[in-house]
N, C-alpha and C positions, 0 to 999 in steps of 0.2 A: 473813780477815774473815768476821762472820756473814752478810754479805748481797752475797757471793760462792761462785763455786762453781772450786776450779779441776780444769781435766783435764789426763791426759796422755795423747796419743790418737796411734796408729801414724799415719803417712805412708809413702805408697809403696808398694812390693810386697814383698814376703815378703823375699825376697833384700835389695833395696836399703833397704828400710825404715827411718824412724828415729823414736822416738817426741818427739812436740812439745808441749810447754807452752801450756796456752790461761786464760785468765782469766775469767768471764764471770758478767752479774748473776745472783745465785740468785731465783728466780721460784715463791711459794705451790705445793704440789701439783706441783714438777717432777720429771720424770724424766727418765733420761739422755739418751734422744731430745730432748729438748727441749729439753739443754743443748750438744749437739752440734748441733741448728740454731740455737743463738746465737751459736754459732762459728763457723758458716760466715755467719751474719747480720752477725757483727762482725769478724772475721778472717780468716775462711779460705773464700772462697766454691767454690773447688774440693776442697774435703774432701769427697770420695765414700761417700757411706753410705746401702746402702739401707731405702727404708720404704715402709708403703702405706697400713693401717689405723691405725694409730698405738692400735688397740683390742684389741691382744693376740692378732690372731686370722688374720691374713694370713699371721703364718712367716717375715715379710722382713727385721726390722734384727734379726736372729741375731748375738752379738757377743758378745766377752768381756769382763766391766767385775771390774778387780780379780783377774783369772784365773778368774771363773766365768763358766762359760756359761749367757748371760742374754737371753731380751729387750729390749732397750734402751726400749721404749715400757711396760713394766710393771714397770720396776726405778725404785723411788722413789728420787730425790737424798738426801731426809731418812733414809733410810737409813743414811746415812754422816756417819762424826763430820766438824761442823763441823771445815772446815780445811784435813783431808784431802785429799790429792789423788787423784783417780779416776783409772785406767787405764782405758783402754777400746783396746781388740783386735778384731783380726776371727780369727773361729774359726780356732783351730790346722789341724785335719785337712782343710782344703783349701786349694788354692792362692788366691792375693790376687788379686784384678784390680788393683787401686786401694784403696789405704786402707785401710776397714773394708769393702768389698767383695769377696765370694768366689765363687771360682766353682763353684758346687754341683751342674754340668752331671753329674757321674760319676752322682747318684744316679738320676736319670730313666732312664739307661744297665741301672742296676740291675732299675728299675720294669718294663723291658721286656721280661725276664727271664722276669717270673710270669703264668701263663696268668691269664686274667679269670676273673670267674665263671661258673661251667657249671653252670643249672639244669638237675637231675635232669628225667629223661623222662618227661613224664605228670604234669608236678606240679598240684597245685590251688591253689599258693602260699598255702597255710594253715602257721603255727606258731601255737606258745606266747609269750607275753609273755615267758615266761621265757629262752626260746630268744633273744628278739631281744634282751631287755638284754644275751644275752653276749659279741655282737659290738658292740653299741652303741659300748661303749667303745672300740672299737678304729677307729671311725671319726671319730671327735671327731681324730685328728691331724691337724695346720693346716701340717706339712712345715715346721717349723723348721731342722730339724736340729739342733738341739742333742744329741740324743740318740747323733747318729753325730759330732758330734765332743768327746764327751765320753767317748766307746765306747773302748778303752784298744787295742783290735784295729785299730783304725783311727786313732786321733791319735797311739800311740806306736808303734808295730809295723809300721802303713801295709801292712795286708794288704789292700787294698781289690780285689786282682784274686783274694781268696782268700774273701772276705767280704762280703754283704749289709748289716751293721749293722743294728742293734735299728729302724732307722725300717721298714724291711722285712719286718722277720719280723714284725713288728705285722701289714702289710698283708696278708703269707700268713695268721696267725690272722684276722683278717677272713675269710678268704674259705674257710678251713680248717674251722673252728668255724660257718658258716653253717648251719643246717640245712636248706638248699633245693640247695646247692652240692654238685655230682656230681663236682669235679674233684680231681685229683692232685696234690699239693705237696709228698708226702714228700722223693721222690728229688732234688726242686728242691733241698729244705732242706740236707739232707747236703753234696750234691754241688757246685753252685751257689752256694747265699746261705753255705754254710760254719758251718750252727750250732753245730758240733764247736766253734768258737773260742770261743764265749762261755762265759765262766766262771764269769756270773751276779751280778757283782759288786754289782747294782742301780745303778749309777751312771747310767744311762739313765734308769730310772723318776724316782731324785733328779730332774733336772732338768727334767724335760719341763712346758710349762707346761699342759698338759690335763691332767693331773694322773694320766693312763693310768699303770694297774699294770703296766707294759711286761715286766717279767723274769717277776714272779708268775702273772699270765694269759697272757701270748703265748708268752715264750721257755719257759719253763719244760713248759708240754702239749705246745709243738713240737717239744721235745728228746723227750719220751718217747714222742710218737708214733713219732718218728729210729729210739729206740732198740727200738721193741718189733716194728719190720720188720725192721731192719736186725742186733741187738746180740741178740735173745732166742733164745736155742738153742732152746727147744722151739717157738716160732713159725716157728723158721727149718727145723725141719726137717718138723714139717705142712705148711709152704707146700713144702717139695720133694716130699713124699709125695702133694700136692692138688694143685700147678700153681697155686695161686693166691700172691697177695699178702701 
């Protein structure tokens, strides 16, 4: 009916889970968040799903509607052909609490990983405009996650004790790419967050709703930075010749 909306929407946990049929009225300007709290308004009041801002910008109802990984508060119903019925999921590459609720505890795990930022000694904290737009971008992330579980290293391969994933290496280019920033993140990158894994597929950048050039500006200068310490024969043998870096 056109002036209905219906879902099919997981219950459960990952393991026990089973997806459940919901009906509910279609409402001017809805989005999915908004038809997942008609269901729990009209049917389902313990359907677990988190949210905060319902304004695109919090990072919380992360979810998969139709098998992509989407915000749920910024993915419009009218979207979808009258009729249709909507899936909606909670992100593959972590574990379920509840429902559409996951639990994303491993990446903070990750975050504590990367040293902060180390102003240089004696700065005047003076740049260029130009300087600050290049990490600009890379602070706009609102920690969805979408990008780590859409990352093929981690939702299909589940290296995650071998890998940082793309919401990570963003953070290291933040802090990499600063120009006031005196610290170290090469040997993290390699050894630690695993950038060897990524294979640049862009599917990161596809979905991230800040709209960060994730593979083009982050990953991509933090592979070659990897490479030009670790991979460049004639840098690698100056640095044995010099003792340095």
């Amino acid at each position: 009916m056109a002036d209905e909306v219906k879902l099919s929407i997981h219950r459960g946990t990952r393991e026990s889970g089973t997806m459940v049929e919901y009906t509910v009225p279609r409402q001017p300007g809805m989005v999915v968040l908004d038809a997942i709290h008609s269901v729990q308004a009209l049917h389902a009041p313990d359907l677990a799903c988190r949210w905060n801002c319902k304004a695109g910008k919090c990072g919380s109802c992360s979810g998969e509607v139709n098998g992509k990984p989407r915000l749920m508060c910024m993915d419009r119903i009218d979207r979808y052909p009258v009729g249709e019925t909507i899936t909606v999921r909670p992100m593959k590459t972590f574990p379920v609490i509840k429902d559409l609720v996951c639990d994303v505890s491993w990446n903070f795990q990750v975050n504590k990983k990367i040293p902060a930022f180390q102003p240089r000694k004696d700065t005047d904290w003076k740049f260029s405009q130009a300087e600050a737009d290049r990490v600009q971008e890379f602070r706009k992330c609102i920690e969805c996650f979408l990008c780590q579980d859409v990352c093929h290293v981690l939702r299909d391969h589940a290296k995650k004790d071998q890998f940082g994933g793309p919401r990570f290496l963003v953070r290291v280019a933040g802090l990499e790419m600063h120009p006031l920033d005196d610290g170290d993140r090469i040997d993290l990158l390699r050894d630690e967050l695993g950038i060897g894994l990524c294979n640049i597929t862009k599917c990161c950048t596809e979905v991230c709703p800040e709209h960060i050039t994730i593979t083009d500006n982050a990953i991509i200068p933090l592979k070659e930075r990897v490479v030009d310490r670790h991979y460049d024969p004639v840098l690698w043998l100056w640095r044995k010749l010099t003792g340095t870096k």
